[in-house]
C-alpha positions as CSV (number, residue, x, y, z in Angstrom):
1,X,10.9,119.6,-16.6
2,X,14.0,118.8,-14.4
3,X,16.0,115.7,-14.6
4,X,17.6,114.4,-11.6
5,X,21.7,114.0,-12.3
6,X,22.5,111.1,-13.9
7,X,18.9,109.5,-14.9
8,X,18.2,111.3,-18.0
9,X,16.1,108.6,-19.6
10,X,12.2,109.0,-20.0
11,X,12.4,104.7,-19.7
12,X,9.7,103.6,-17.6
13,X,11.2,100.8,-16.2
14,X,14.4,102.4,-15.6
15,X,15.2,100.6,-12.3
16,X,13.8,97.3,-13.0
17,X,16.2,97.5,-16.1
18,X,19.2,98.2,-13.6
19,X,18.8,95.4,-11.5
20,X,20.8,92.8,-11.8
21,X,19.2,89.4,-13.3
22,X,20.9,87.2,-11.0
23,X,19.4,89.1,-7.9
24,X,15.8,89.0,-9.6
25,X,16.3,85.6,-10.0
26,X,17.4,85.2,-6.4
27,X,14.5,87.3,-5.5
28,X,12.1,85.2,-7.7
29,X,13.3,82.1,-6.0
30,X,12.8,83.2,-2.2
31,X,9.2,84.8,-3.0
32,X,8.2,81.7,-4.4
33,X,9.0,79.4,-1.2
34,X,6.6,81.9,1.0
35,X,4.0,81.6,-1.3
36,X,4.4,77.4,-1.2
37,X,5.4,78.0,2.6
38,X,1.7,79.8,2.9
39,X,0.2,76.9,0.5
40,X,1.0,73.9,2.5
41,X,-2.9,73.2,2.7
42,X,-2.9,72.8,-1.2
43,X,0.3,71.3,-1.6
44,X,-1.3,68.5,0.7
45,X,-4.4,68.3,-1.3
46,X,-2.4,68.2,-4.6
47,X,-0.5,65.3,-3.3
48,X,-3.5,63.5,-2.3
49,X,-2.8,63.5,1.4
50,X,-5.3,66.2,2.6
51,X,-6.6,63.6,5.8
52,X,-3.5,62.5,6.5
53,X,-1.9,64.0,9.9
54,X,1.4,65.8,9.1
55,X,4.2,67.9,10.9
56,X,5.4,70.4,8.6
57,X,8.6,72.2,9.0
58,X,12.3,72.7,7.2
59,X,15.0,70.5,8.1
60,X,18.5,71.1,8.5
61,X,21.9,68.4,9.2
62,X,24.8,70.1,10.2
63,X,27.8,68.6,8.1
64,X,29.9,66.7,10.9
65,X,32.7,63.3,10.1
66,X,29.8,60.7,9.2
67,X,27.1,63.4,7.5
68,X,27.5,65.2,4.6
69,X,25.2,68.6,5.5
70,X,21.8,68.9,3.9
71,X,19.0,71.4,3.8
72,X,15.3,70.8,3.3
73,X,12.9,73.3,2.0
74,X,10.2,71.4,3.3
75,X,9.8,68.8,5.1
76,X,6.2,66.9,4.9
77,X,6.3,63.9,7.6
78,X,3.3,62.3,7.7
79,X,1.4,60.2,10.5
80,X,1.4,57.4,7.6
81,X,5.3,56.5,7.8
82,X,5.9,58.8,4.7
83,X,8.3,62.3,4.5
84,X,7.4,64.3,1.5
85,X,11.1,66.0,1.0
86,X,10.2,69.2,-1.1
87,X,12.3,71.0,-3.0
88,X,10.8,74.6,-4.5
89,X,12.2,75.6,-7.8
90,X,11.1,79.0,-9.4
91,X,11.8,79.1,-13.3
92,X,10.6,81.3,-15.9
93,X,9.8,77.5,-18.2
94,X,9.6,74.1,-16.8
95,X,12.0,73.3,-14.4
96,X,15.1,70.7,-15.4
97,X,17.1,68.9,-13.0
98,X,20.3,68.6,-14.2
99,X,22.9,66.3,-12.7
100,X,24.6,68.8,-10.0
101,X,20.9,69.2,-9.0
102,X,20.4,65.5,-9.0
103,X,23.3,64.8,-7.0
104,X,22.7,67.4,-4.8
105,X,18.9,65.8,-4.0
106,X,20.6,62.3,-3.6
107,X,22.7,63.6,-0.9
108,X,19.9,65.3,0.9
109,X,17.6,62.0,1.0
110,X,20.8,60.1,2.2
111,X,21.7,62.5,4.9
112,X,17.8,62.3,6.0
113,X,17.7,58.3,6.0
114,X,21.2,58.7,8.4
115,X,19.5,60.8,10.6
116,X,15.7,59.4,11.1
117,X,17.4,55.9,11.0
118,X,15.4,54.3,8.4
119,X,11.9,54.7,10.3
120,X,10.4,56.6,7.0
121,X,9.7,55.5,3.9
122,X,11.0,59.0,1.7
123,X,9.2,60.2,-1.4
124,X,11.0,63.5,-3.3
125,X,8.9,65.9,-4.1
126,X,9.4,68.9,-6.5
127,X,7.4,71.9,-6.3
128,X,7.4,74.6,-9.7
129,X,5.7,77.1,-11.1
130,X,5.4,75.6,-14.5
131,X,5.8,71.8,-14.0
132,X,8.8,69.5,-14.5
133,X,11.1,69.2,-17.6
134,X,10.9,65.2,-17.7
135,X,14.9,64.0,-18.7
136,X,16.9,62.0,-17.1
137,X,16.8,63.0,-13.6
138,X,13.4,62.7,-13.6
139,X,12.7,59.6,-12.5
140,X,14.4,60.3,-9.0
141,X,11.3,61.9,-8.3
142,X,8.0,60.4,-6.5
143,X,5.8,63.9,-7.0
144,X,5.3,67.0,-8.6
145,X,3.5,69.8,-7.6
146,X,2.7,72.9,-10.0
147,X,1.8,77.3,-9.0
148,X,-1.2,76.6,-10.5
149,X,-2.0,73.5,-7.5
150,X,-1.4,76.3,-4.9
151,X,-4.3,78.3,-6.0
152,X,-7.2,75.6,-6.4
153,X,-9.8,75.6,-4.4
């Protein structure tokens, strides 16, 4: 049996054990917005909003003198005067906000009330794979979605 130079391990997993965590992680996180991204039809339903028209896309401020900059995962904006701002968060457990995150979700609502002008009535809305850690930041959020939503009938 030949070895090749330098992996002389019999270990199985020997690459997944040589990638970083932080890029797994990173990994984790983007795979897990295409599979809500391709789940927007259950995500709906989970929220109770199946019959209501929507537009559903990402949003995006550029940072300029009067706006801070602000990024959407996605954006729900429904025909009933209501935007569904979701954030997706893969974790391994529930998912905790934590202040920086808190803060960071305040400044994303407020950069999307400057920019629509008021004309929507917003509702946060955090999407896991294993529900939401409720602490202190939890209250700054109107709904909840869960992986296991995404794959009910």
């Amino acid at each position: 049996m030949t070895f090749v130079a330098g992996n002389t391990s019999r270990d199985g997993d020997y690459w997944a054990n040589r990638v970083s965590e932080g890029r797994k992680n990173d990994w984790r996180g983007s795979a897990f917005e295409r599979v809500c991204i391709d789940h927007v039809a259950q995500i709906k339903k989970a929220l109770g909003i199946s019959g209501v028209h929507t537009d559903v896309y990402s949003w995006k401020a550029s940072a300029s003198a009067e706006l801070r900059g602000a990024q959407v995962d996605l954006l729900i904006d429904r025909r009933d005067g209501i935007a569904n701002l979701c954030e997706m968060k893969y974790s391994k457990c529930e998912y905790a906000i934590e202040k920086d995150e808190a803060i960071r979700i305040r400044s994303r609502v407020e950069a999307f009330r400057k920019v629509i002008g008021g004309k929507r009535t917003i509702h946060v809305t955090i999407i896991t794979a294993n529900g939401l850690k409720h602490n202190c930041y939890w209250n700054d959020i109107q709904s909840e979605v869960t992986l296991d939503d995404l794959f009910k009938e």
